[in-house]
C-alpha beads as a LAMMPS data file, in Angstrom:
LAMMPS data file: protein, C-alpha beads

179 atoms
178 bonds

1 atom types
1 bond types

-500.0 500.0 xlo xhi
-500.0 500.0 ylo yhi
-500.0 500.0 zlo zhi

Masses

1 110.0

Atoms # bond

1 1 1 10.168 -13.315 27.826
2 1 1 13.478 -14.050 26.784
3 1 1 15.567 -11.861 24.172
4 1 1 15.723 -14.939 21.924
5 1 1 12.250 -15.756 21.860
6 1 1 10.957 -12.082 20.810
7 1 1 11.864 -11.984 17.172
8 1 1 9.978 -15.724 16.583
9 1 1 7.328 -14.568 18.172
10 1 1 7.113 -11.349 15.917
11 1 1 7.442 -12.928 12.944
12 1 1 4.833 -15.557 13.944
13 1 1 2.356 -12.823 15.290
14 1 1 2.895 -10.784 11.537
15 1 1 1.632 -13.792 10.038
16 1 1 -0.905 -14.639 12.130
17 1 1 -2.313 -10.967 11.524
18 1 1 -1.896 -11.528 7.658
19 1 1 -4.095 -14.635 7.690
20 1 1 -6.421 -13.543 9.834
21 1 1 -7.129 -10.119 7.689
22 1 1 -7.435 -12.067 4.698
23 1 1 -9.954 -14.528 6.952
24 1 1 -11.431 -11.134 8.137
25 1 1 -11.505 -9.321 4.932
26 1 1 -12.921 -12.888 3.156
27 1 1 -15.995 -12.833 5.873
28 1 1 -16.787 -9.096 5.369
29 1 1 -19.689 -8.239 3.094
30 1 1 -17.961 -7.592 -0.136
31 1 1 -19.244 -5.204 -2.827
32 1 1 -22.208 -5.332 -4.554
33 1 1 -22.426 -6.593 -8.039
34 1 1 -24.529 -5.251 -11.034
35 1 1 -26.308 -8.929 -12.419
36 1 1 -27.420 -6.815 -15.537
37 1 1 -26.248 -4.781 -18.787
38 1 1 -27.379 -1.658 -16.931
39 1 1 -28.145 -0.935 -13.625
40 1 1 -29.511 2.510 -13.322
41 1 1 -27.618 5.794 -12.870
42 1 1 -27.553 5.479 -9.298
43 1 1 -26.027 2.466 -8.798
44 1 1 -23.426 1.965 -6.339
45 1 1 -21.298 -0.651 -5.970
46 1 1 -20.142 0.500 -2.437
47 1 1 -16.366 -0.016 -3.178
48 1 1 -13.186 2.462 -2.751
49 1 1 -10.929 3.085 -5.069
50 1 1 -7.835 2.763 -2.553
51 1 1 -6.598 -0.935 -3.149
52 1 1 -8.185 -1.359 -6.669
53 1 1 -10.895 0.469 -8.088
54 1 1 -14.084 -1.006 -6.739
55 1 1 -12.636 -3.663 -5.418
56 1 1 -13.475 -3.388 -1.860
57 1 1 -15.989 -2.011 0.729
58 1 1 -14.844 0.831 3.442
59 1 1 -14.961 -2.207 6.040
60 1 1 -12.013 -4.128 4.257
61 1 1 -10.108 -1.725 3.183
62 1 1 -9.715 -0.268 6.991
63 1 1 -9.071 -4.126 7.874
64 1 1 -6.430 -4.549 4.534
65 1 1 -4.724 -1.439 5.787
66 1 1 -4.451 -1.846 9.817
67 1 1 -3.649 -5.582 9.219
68 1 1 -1.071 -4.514 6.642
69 1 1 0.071 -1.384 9.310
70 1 1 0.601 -4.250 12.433
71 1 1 2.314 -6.694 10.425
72 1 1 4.571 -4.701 8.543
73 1 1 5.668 -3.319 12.088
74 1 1 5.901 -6.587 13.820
75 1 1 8.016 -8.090 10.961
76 1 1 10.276 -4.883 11.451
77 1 1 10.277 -5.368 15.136
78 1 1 11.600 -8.892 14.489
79 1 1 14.052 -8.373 11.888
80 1 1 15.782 -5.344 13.627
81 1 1 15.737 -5.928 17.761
82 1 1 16.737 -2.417 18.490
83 1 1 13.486 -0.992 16.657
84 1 1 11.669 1.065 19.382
85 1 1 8.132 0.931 19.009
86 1 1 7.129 4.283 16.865
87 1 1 9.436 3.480 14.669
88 1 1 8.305 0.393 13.785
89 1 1 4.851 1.680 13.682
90 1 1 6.522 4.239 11.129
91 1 1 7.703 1.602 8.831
92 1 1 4.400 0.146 9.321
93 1 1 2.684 3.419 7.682
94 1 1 4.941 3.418 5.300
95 1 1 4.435 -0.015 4.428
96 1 1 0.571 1.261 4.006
97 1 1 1.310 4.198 2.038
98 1 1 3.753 2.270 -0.992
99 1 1 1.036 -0.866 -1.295
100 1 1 -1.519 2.130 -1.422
101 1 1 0.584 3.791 -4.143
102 1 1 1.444 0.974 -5.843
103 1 1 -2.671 -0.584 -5.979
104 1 1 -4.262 3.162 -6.639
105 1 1 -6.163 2.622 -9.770
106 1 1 -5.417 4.698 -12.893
107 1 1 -7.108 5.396 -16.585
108 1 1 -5.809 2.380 -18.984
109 1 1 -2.696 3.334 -20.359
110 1 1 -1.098 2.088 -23.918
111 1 1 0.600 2.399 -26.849
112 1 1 0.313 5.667 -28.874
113 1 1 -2.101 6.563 -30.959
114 1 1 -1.616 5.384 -34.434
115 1 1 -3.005 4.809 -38.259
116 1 1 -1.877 2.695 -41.060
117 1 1 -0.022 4.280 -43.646
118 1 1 2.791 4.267 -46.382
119 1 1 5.397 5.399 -47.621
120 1 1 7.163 5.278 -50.859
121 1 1 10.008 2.913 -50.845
122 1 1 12.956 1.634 -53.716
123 1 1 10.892 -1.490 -54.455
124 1 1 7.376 0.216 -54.074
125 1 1 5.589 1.193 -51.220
126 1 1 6.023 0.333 -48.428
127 1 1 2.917 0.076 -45.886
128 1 1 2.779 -0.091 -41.885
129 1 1 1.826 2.424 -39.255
130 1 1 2.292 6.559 -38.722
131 1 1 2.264 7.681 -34.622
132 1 1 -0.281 10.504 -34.565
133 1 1 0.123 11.582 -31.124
134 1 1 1.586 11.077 -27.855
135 1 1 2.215 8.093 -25.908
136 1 1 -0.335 7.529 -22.610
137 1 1 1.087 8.535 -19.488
138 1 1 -0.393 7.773 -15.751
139 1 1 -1.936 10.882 -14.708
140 1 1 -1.476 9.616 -11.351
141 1 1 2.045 9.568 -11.397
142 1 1 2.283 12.641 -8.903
143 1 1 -0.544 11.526 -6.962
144 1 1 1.294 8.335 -6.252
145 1 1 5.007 10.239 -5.075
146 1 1 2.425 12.275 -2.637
147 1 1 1.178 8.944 -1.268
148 1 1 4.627 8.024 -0.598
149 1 1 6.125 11.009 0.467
150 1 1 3.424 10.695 3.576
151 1 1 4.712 7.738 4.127
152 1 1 8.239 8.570 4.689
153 1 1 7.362 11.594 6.529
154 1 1 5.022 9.604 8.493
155 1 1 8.815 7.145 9.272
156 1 1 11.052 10.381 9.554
157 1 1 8.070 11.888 12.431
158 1 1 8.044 8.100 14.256
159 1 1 11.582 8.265 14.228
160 1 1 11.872 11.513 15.433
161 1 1 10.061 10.672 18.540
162 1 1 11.953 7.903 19.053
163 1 1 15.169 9.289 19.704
164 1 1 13.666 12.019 21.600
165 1 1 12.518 9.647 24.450
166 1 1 15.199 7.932 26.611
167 1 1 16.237 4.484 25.817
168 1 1 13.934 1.921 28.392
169 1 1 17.551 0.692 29.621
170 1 1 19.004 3.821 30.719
171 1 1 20.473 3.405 34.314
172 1 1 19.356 5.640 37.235
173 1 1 15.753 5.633 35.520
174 1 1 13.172 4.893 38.196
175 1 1 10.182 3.207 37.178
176 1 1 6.728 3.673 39.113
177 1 1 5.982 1.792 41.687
178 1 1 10.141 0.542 41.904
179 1 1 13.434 1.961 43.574

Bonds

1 1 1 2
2 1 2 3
3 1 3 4
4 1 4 5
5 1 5 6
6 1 6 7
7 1 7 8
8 1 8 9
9 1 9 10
10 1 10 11
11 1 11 12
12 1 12 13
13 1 13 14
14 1 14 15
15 1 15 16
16 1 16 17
17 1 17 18
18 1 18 19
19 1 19 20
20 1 20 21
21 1 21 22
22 1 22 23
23 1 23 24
24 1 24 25
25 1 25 26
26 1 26 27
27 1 27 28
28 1 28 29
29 1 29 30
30 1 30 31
31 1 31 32
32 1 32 33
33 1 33 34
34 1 34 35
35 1 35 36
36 1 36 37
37 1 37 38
38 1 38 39
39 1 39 40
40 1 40 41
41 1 41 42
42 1 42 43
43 1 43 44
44 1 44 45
45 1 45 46
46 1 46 47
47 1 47 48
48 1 48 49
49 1 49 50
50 1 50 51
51 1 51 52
52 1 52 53
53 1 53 54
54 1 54 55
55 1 55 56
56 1 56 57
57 1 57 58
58 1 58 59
59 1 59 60
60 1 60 61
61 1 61 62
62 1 62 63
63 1 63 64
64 1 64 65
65 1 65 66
66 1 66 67
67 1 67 68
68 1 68 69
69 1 69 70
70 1 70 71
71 1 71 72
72 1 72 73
73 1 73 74
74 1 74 75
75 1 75 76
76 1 76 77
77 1 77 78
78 1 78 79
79 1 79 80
80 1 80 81
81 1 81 82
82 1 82 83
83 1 83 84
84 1 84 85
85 1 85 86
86 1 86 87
87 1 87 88
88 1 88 89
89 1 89 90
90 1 90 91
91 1 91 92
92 1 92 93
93 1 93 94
94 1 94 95
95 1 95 96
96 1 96 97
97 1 97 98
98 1 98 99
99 1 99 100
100 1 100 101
101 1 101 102
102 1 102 103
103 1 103 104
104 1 104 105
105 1 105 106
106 1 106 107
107 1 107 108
108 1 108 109
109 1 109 110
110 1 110 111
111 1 111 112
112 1 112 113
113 1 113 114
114 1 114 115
115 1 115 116
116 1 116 117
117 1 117 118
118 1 118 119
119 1 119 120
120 1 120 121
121 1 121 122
122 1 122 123
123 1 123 124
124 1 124 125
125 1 125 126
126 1 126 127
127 1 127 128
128 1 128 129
129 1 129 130
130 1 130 131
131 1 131 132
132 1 132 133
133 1 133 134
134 1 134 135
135 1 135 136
136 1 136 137
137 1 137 138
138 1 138 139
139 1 139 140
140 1 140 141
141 1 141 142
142 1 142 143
143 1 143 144
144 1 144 145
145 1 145 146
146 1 146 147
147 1 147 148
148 1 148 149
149 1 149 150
150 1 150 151
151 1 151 152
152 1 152 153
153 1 153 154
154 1 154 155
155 1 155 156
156 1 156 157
157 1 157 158
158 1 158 159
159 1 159 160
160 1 160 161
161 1 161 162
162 1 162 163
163 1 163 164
164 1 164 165
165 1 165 166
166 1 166 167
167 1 167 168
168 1 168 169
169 1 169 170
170 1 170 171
171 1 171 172
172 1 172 173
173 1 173 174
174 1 174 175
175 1 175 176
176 1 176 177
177 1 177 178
178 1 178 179
């Protein structure tokens, strides 16, 4: 295969793999729905709470993340021609890791609490609302950095072994089988 010809035919193999994971994950039993105000205590809807909470089965989420893990390293393959291959597998995981971070579900967040009240004012009072506490914050703020931080550690180790092995053009290698 020519050098010219690799990149396009990255690029058009990550989006190949990113239609056919959505095909795959659209064909995959999904999770199962509760048709009723209450479904008993032992319900299970049989979803993770990785992309989304509940929003899909062990099956496609493995197929959301490998598809998302090839792609992402096949579109940095293409983009960047002197990628070796564990380090685009790295980017790949890291890829993985920030759409995980960014999709991990979290309690609903708002505005702080408040009440009305008023307060005296020079033309009477004056009514509107009194902040009684603190404002919401994610609680998985530091679960999210962790996620990440695996990520880039998971790039810095790919890389690592990358420049540890010998370029494939180095002269005076011999490969097996050839002189």
């Amino acid at each position: 295969m020519s050098r010219s010809r690799r990149p396009t035919l990255l690029l058009v193999g990550a989006l190949a793999v990113l239609v056919g994971m959505t095909f795959l994950v659209a064909v995959l039993p999904g999770v199962r729905i509760c048709k009723s105000m209450w479904c008993g205590y032992d319900f299970d809807p049989g979803g993770l709470d990785i992309f989304g909470r509940q929003l899909f089965t062990p099956a496609q989420t493995a197929v959301i993340a490998l598809g998302t893990l090839i792609s992402s390293a096949m579109l940095a393959a293409g983009l960047w021609l002197r990628l070796r291959f564990t380090t685009a597998i790295g980017i790949g995981a890291l890829v993985v890791t920030v759409v995980a971070a960014i999709m991990l579900p979290s309690v609903v967040t708002g505005s702080a609490p408040s009440v009305p009240c008023s307060t005296p004012g020079s033309n009477g009072r004056i009514e509107g609302t009194c902040i009684v506490g603190t404002t919401p914050m994610d609680a998985r703020s530091l679960d999210r950095a962790l996620i990440v931080l695996a990520g880039l550690a998971a790039l810095a180790l790919a890389a690592y072994v990358d420049r540890r092995r010998p370029p494939r053009d180095t002269p005076g290698r011999v490969m097996a089988g050839r002189t």
